[in-house]
PDB file as gemmi writes it, atoms N, CA and C in Angstrom:
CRYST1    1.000    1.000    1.000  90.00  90.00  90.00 P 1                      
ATOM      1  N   UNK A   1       7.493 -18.179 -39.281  1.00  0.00           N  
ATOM      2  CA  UNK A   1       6.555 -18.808 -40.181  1.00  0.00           C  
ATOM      3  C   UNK A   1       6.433 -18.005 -41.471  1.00  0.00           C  
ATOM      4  N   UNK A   2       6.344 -16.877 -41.538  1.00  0.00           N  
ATOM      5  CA  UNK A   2       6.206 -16.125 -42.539  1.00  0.00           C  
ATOM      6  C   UNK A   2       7.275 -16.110 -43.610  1.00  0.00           C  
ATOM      7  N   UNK A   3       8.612 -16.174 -43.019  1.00  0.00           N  
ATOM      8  CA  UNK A   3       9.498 -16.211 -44.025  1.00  0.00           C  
ATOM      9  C   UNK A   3       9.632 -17.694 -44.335  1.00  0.00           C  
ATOM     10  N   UNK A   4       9.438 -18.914 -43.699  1.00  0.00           N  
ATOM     11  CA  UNK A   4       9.447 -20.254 -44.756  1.00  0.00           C  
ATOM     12  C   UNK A   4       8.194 -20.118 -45.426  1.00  0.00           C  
ATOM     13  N   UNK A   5       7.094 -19.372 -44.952  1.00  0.00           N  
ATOM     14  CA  UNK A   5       6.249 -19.225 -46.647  1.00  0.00           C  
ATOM     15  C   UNK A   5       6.652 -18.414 -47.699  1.00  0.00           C  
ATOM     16  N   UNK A   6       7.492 -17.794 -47.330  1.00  0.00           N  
ATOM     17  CA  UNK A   6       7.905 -16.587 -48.760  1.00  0.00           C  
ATOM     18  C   UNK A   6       9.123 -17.211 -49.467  1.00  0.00           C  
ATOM     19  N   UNK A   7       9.579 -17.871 -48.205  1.00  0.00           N  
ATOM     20  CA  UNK A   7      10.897 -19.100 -49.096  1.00  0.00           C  
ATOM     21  C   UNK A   7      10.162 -20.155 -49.480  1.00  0.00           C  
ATOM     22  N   UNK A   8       9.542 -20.632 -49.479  1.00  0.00           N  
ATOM     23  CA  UNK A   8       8.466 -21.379 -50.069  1.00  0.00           C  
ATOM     24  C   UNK A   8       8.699 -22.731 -49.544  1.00  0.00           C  
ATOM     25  N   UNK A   9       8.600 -22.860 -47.782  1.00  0.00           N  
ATOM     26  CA  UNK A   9       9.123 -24.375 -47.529  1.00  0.00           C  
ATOM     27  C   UNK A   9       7.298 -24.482 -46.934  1.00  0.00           C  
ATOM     28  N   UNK A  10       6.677 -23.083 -46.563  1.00  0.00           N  
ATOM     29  CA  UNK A  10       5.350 -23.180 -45.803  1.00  0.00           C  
ATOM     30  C   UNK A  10       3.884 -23.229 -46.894  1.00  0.00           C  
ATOM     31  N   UNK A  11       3.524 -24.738 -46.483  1.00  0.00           N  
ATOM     32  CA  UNK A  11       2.143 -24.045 -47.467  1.00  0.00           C  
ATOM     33  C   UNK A  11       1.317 -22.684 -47.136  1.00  0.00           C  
ATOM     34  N   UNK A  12       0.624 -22.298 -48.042  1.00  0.00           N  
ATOM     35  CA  UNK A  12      -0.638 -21.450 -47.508  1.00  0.00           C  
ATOM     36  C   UNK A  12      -1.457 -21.634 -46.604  1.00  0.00           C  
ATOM     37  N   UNK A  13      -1.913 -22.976 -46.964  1.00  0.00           N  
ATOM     38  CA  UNK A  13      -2.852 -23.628 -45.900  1.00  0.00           C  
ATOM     39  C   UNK A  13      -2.700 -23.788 -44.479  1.00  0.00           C  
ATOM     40  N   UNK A  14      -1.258 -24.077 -43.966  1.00  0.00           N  
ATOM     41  CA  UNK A  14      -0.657 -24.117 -43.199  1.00  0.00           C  
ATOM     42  C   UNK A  14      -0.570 -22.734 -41.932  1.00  0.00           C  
ATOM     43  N   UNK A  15      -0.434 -21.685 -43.121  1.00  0.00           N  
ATOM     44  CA  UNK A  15       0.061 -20.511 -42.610  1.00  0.00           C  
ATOM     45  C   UNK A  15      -1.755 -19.842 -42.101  1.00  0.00           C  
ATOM     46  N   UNK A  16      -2.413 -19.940 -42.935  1.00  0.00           N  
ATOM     47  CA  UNK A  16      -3.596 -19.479 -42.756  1.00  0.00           C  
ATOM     48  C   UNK A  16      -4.401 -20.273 -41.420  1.00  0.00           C  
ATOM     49  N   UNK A  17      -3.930 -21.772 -41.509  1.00  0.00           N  
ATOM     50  CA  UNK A  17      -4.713 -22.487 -40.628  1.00  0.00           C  
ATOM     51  C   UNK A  17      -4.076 -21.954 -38.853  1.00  0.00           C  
ATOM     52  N   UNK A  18      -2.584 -21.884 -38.933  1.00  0.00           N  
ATOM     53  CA  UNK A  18      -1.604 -20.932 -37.747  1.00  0.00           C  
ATOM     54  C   UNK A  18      -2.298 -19.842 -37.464  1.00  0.00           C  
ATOM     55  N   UNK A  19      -2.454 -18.928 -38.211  1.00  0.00           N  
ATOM     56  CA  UNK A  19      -3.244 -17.816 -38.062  1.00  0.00           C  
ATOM     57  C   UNK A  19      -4.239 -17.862 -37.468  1.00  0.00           C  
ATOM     58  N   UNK A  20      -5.261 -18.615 -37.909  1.00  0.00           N  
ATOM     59  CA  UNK A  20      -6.683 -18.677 -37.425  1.00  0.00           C  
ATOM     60  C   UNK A  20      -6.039 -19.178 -35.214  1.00  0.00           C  
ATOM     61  N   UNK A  21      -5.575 -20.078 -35.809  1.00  0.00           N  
ATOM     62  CA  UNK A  21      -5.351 -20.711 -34.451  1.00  0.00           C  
ATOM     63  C   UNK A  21      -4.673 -19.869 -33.129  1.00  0.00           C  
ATOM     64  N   UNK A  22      -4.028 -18.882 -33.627  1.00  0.00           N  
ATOM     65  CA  UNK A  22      -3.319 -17.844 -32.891  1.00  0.00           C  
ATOM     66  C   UNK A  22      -4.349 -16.439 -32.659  1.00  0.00           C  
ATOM     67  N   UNK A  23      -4.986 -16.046 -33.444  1.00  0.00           N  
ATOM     68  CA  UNK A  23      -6.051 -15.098 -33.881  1.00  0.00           C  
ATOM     69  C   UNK A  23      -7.390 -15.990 -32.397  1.00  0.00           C  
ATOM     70  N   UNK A  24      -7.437 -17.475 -32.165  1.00  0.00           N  
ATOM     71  CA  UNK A  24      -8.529 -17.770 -31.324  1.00  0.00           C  
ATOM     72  C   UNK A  24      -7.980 -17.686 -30.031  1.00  0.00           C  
ATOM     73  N   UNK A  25      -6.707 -17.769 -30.140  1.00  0.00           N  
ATOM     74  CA  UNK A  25      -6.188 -18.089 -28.778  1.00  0.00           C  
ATOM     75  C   UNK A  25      -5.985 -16.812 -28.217  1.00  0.00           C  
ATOM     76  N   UNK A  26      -5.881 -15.389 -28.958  1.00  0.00           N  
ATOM     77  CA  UNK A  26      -5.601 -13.906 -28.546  1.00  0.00           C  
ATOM     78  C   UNK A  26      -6.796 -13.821 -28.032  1.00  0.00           C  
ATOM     79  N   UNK A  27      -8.397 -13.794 -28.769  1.00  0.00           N  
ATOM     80  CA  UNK A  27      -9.537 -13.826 -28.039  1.00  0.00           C  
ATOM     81  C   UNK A  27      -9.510 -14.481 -26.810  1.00  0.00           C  
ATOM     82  N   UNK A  28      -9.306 -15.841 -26.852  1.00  0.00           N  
ATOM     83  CA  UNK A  28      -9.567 -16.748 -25.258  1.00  0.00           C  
ATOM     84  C   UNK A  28      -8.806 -15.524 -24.457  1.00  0.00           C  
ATOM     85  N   UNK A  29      -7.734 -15.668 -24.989  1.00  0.00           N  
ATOM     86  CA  UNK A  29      -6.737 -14.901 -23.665  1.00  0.00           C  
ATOM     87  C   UNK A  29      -7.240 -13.157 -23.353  1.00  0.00           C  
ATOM     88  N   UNK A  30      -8.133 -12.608 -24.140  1.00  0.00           N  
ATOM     89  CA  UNK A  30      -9.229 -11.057 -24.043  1.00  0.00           C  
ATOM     90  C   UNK A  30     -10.504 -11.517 -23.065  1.00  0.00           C  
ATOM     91  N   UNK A  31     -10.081 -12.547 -23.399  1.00  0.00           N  
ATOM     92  CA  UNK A  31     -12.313 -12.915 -22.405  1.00  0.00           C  
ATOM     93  C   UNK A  31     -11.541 -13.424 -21.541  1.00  0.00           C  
ATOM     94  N   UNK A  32     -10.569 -14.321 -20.919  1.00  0.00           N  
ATOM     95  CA  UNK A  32      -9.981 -14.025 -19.941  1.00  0.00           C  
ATOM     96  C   UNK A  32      -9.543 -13.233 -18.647  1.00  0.00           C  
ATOM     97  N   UNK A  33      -9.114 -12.049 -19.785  1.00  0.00           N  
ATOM     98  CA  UNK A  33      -8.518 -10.382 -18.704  1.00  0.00           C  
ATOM     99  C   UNK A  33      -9.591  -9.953 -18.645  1.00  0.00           C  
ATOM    100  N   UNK A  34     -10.786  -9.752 -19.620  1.00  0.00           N  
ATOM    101  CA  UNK A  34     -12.125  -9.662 -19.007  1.00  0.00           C  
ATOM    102  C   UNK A  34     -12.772 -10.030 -17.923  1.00  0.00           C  
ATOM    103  N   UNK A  35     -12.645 -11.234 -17.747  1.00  0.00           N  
ATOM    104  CA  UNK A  35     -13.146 -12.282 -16.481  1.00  0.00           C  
ATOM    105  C   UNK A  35     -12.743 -11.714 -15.293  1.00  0.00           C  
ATOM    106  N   UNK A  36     -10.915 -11.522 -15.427  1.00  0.00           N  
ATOM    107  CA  UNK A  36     -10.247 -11.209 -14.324  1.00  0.00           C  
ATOM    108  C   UNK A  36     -10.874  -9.944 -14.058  1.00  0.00           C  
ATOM    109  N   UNK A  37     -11.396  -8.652 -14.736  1.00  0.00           N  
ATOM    110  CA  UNK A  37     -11.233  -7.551 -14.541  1.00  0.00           C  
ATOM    111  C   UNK A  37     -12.894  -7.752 -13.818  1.00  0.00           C  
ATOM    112  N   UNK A  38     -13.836  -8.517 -14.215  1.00  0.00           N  
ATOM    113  CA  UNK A  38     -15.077  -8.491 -13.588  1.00  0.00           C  
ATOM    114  C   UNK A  38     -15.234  -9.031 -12.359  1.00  0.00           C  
ATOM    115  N   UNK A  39     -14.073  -9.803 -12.162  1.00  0.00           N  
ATOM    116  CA  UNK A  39     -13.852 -10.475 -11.179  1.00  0.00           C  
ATOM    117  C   UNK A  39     -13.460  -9.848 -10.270  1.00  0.00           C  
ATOM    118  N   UNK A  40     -12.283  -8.924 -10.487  1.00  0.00           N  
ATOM    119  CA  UNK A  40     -11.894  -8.175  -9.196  1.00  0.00           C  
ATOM    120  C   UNK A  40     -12.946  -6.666  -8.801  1.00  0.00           C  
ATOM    121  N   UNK A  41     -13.718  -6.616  -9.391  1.00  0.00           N  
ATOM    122  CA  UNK A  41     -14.989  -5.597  -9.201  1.00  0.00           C  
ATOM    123  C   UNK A  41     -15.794  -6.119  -8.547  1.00  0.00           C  
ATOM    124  N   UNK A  42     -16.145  -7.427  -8.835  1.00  0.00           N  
ATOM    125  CA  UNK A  42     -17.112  -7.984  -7.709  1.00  0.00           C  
ATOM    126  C   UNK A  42     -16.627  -8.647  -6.504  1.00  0.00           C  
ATOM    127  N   UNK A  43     -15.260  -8.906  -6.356  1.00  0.00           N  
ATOM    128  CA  UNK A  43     -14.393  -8.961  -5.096  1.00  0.00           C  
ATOM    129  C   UNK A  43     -14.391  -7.773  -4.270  1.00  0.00           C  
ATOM    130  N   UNK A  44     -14.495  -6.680  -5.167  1.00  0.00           N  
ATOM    131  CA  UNK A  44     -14.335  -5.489  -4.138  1.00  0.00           C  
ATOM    132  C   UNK A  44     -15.380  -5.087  -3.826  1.00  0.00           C  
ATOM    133  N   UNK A  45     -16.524  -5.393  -4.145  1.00  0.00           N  
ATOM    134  CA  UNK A  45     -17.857  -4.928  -3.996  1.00  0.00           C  
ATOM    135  C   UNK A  45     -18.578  -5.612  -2.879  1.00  0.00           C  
ATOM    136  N   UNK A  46     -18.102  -7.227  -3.007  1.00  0.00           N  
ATOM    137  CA  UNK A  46     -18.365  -7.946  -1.889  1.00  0.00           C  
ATOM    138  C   UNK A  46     -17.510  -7.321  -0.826  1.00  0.00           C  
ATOM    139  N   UNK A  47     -16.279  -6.962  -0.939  1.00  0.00           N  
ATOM    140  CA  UNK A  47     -15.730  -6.827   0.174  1.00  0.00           C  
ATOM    141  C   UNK A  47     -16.381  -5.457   1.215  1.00  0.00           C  
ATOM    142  N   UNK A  48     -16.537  -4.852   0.433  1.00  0.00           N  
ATOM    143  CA  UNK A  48     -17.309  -3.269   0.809  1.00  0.00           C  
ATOM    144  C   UNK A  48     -18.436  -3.857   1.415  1.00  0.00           C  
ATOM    145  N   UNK A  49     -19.234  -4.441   1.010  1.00  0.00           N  
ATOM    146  CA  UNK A  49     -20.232  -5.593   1.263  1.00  0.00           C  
ATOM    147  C   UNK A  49     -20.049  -5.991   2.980  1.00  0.00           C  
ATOM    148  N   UNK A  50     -19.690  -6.513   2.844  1.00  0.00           N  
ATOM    149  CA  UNK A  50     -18.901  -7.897   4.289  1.00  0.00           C  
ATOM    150  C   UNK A  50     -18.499  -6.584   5.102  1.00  0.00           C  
ATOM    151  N   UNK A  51     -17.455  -5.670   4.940  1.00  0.00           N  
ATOM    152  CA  UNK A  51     -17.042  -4.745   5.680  1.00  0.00           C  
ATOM    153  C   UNK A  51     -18.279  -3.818   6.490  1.00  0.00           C  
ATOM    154  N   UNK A  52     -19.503  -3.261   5.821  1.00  0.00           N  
ATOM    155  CA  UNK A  52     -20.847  -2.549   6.128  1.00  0.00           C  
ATOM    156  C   UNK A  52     -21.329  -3.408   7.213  1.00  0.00           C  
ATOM    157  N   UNK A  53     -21.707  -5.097   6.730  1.00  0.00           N  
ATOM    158  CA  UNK A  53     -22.257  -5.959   7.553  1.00  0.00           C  
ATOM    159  C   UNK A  53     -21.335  -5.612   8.813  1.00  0.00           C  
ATOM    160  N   UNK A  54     -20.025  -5.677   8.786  1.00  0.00           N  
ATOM    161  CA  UNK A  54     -19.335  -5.713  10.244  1.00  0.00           C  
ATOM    162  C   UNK A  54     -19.482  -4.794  11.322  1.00  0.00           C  
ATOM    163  N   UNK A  55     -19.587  -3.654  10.367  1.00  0.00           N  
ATOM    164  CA  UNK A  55     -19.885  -2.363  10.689  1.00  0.00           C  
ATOM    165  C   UNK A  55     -21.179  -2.282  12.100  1.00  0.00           C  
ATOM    166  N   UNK A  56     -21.928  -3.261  11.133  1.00  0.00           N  
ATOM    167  CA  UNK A  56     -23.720  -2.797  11.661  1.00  0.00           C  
ATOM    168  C   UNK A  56     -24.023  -4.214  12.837  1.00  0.00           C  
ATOM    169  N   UNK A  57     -23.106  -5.323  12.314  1.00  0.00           N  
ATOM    170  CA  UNK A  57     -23.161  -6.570  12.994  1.00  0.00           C  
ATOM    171  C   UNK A  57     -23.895  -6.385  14.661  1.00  0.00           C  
ATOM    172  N   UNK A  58     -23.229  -6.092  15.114  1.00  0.00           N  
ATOM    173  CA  UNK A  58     -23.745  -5.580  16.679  1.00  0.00           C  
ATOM    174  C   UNK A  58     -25.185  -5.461  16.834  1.00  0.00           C  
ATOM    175  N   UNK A  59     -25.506  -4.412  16.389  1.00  0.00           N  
ATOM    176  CA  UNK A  59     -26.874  -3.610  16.232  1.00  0.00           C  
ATOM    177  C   UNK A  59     -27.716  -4.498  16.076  1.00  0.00           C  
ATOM    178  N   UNK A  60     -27.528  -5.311  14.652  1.00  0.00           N  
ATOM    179  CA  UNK A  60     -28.125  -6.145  14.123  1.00  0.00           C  
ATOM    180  C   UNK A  60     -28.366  -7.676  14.739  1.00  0.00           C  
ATOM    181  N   UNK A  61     -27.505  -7.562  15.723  1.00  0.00           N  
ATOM    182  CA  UNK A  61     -27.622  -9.305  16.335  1.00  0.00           C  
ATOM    183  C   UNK A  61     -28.869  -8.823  17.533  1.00  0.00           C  
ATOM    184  N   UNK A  62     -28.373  -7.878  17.851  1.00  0.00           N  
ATOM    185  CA  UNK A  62     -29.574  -7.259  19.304  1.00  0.00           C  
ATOM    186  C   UNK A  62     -30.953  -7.324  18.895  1.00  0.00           C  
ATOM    187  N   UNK A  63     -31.362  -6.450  18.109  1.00  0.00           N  
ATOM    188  CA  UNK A  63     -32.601  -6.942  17.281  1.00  0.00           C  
ATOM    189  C   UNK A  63     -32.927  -8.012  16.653  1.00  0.00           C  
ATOM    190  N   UNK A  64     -32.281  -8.624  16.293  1.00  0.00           N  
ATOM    191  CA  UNK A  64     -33.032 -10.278  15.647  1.00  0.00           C  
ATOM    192  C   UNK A  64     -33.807 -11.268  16.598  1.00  0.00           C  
ATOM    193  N   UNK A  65     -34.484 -12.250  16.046  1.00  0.00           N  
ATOM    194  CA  UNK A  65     -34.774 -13.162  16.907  1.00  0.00           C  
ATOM    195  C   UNK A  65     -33.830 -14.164  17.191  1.00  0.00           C  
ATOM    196  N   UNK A  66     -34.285 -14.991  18.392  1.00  0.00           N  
ATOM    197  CA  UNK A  66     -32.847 -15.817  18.907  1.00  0.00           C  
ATOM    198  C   UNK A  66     -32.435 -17.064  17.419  1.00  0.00           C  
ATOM    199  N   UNK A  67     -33.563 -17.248  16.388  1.00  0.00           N  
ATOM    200  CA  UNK A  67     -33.540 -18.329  15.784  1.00  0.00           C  
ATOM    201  C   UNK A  67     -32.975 -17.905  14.328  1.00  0.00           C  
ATOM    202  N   UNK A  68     -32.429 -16.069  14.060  1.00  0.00           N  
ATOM    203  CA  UNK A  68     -31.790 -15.968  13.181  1.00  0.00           C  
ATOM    204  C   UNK A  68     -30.386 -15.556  14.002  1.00  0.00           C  
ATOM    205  N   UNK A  69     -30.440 -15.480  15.435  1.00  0.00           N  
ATOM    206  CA  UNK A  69     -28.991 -15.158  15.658  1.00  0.00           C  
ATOM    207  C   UNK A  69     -28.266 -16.369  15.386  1.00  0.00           C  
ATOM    208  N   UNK A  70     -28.849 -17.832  15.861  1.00  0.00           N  
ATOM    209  CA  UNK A  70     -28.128 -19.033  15.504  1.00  0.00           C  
ATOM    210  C   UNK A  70     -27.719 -18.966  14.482  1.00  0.00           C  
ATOM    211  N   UNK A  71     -28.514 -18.433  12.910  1.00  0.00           N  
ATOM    212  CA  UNK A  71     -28.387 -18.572  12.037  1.00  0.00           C  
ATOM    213  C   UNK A  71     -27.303 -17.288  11.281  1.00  0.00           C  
ATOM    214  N   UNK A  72     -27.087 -16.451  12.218  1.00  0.00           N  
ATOM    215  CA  UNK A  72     -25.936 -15.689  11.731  1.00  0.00           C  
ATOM    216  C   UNK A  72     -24.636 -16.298  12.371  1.00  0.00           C  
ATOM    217  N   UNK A  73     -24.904 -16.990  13.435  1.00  0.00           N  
ATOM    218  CA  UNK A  73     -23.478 -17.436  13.963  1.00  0.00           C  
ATOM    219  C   UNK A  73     -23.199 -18.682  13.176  1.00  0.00           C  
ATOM    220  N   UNK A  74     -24.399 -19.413  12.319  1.00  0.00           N  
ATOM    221  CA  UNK A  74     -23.259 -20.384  11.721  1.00  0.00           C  
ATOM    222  C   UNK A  74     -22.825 -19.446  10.214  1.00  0.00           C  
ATOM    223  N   UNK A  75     -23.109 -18.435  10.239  1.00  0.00           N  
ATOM    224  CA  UNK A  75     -22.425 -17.671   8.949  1.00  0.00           C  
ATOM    225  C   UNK A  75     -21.193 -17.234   9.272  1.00  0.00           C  
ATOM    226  N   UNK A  76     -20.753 -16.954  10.512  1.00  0.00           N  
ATOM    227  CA  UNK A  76     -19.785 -16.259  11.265  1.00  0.00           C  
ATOM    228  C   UNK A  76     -18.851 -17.102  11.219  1.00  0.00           C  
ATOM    229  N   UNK A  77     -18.893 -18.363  11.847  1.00  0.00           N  
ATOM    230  CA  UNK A  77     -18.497 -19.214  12.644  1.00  0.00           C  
ATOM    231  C   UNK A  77     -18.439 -20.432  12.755  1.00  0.00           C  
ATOM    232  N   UNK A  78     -17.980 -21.205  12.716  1.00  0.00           N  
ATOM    233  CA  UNK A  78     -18.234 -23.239  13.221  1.00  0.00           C  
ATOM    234  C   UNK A  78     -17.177 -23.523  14.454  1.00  0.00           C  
ATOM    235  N   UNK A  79     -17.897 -24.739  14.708  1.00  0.00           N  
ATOM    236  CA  UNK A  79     -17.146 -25.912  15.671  1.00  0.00           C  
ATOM    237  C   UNK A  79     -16.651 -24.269  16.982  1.00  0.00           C  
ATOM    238  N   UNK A  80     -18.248 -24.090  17.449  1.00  0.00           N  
ATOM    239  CA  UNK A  80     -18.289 -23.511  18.343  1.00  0.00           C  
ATOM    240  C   UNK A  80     -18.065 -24.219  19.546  1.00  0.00           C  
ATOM    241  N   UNK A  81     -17.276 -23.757  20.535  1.00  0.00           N  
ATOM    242  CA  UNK A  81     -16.801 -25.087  21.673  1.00  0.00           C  
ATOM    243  C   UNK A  81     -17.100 -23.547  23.061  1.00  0.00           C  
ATOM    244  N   UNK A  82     -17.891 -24.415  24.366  1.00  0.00           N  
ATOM    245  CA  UNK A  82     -17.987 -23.454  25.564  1.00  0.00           C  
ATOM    246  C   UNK A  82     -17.072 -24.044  26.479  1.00  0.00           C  
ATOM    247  N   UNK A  83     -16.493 -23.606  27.266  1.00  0.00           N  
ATOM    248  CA  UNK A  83     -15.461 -24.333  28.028  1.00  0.00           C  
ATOM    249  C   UNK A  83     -15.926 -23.881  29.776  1.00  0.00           C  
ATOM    250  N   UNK A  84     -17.504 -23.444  29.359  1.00  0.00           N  
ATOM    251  CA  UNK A  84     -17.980 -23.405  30.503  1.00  0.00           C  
ATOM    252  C   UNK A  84     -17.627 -21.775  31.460  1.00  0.00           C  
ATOM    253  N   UNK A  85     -16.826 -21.094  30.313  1.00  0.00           N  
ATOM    254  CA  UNK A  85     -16.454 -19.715  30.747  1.00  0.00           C  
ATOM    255  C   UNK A  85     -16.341 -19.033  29.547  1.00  0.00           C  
ATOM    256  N   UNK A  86     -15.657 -19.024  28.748  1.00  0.00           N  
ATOM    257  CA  UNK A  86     -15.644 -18.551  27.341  1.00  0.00           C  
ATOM    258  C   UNK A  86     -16.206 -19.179  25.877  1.00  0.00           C  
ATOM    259  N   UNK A  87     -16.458 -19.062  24.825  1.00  0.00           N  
ATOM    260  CA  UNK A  87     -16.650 -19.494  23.738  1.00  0.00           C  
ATOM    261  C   UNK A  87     -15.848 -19.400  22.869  1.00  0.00           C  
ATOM    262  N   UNK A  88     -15.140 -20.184  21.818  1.00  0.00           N  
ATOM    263  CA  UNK A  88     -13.921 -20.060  21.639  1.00  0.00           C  
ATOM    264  C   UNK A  88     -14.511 -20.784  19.744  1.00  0.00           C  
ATOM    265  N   UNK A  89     -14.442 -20.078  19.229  1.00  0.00           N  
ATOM    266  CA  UNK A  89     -14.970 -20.448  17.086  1.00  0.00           C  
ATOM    267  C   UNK A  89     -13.905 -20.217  16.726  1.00  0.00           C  
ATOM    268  N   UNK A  90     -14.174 -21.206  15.149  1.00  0.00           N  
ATOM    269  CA  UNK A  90     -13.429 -20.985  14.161  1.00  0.00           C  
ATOM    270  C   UNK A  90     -14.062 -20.140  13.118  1.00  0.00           C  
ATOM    271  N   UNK A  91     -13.469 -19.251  12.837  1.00  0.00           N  
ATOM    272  CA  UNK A  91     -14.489 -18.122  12.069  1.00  0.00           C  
ATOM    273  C   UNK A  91     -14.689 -18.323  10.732  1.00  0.00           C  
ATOM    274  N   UNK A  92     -15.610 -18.565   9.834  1.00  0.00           N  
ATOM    275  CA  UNK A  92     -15.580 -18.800   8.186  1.00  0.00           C  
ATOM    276  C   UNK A  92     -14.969 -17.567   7.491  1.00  0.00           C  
ATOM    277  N   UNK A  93     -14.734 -18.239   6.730  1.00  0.00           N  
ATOM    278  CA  UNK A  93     -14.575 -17.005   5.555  1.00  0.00           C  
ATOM    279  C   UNK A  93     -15.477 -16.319   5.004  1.00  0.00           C  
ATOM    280  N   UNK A  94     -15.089 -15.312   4.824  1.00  0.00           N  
ATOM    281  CA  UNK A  94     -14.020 -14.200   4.877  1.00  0.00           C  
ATOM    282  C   UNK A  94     -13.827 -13.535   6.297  1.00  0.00           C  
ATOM    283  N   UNK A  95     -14.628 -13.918   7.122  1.00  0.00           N  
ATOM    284  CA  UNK A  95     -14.715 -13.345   8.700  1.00  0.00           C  
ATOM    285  C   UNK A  95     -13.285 -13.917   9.336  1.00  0.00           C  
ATOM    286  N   UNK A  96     -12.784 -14.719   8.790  1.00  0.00           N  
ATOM    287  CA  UNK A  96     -11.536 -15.152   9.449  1.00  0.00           C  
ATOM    288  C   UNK A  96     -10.235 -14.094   9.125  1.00  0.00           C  
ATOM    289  N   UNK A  97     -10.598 -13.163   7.768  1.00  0.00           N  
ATOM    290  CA  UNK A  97      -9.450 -12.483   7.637  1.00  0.00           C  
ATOM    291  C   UNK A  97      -9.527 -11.408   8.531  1.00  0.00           C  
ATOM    292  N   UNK A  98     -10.641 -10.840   8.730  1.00  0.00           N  
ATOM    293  CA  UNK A  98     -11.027  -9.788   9.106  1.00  0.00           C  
ATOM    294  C   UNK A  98     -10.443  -9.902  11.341  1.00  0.00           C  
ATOM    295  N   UNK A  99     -10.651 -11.139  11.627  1.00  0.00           N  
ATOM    296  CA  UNK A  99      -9.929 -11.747  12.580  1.00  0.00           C  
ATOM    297  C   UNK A  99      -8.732 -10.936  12.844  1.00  0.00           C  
ATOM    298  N   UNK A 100      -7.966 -11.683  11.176  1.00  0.00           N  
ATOM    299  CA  UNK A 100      -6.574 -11.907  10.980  1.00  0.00           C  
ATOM    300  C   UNK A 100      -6.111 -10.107  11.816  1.00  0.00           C  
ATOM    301  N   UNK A 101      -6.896  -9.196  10.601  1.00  0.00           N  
ATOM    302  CA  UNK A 101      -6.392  -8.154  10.385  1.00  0.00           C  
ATOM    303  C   UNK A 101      -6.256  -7.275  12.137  1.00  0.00           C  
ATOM    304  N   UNK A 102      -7.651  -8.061  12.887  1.00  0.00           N  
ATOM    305  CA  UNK A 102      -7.576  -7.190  13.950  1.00  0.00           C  
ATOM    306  C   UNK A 102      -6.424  -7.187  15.101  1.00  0.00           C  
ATOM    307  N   UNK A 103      -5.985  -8.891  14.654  1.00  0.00           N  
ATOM    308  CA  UNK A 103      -4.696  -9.368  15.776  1.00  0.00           C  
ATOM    309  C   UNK A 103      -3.417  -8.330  14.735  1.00  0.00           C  
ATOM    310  N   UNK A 104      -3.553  -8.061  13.876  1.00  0.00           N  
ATOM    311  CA  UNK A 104      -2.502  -6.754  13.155  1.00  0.00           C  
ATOM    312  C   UNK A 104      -2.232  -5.824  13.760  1.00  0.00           C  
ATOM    313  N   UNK A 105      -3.285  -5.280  14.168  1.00  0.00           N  
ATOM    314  CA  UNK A 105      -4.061  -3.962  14.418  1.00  0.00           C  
ATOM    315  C   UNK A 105      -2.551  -3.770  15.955  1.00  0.00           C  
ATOM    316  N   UNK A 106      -3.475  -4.926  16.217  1.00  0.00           N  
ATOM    317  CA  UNK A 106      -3.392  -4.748  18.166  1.00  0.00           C  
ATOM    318  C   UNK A 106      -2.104  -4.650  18.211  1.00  0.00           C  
ATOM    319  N   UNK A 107      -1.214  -5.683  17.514  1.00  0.00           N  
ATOM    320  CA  UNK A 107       0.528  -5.647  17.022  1.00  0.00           C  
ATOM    321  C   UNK A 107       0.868  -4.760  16.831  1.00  0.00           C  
ATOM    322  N   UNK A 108       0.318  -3.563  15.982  1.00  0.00           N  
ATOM    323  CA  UNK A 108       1.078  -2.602  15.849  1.00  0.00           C  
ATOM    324  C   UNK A 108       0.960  -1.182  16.478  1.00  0.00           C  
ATOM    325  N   UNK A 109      -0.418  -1.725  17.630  1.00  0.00           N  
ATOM    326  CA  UNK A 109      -0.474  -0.232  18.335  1.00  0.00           C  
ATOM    327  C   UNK A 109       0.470  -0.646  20.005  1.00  0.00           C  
ATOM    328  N   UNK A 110       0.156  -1.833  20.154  1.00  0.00           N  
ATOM    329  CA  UNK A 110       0.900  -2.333  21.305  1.00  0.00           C  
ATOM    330  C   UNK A 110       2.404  -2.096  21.131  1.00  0.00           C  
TER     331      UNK A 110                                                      
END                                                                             
């Protein structure tokens, strides 16, 4: 662009109006990597988060009353099924990775 304005095929107007338009789009794309960068701070913060809860989970179900344990198991958990011997959930997220990671675990010490 610069050299068809100095060869004189680019108006000014043209070149200035490019500018501006490239100059807004460098910002969008700064508040962007911003976003991302606040974003993955509060991903990890939650995660540290969720990880403590797991930590203490136990403790914490023993002491509650029976009418917030329901209410932690649908945080845990859905489409709880008894088969009359075991209980068998689908775990929500993020509790489902944490699942994931433990069937890892067992894989690689077995």
């Amino acid at each position: 662009m610069y050299d068809a304005k100095f060869d004189g095929e680019l108006p000014t107007e043209t070149l200035v109006e490019k500018e501006k338009e490239y100059k807004d789009k460098l910002l969008e794309i700064g508040e962007g990597i911003d976003n991302v960068e606040s974003s993955k701070n509060d991903f990890l913060e939650k995660g540290k988060q969720i990880l403590e809860l797991c930590k203490r989970l136990y403790d914490l179900y023993l002491a509650i009353t029976p009418e917030m344990k329901a209410q932690l198991l649908r945080i845990l958990a859905s489409n709880l099924v008894f088969d009359g011997v075991t209980v068998r959930a689908t775990y929500n997220k993020p509790f489902d990775i944490l699942l994931d990671l433990r069937d890892r675990t067992i894989k690689l010490l077995g």
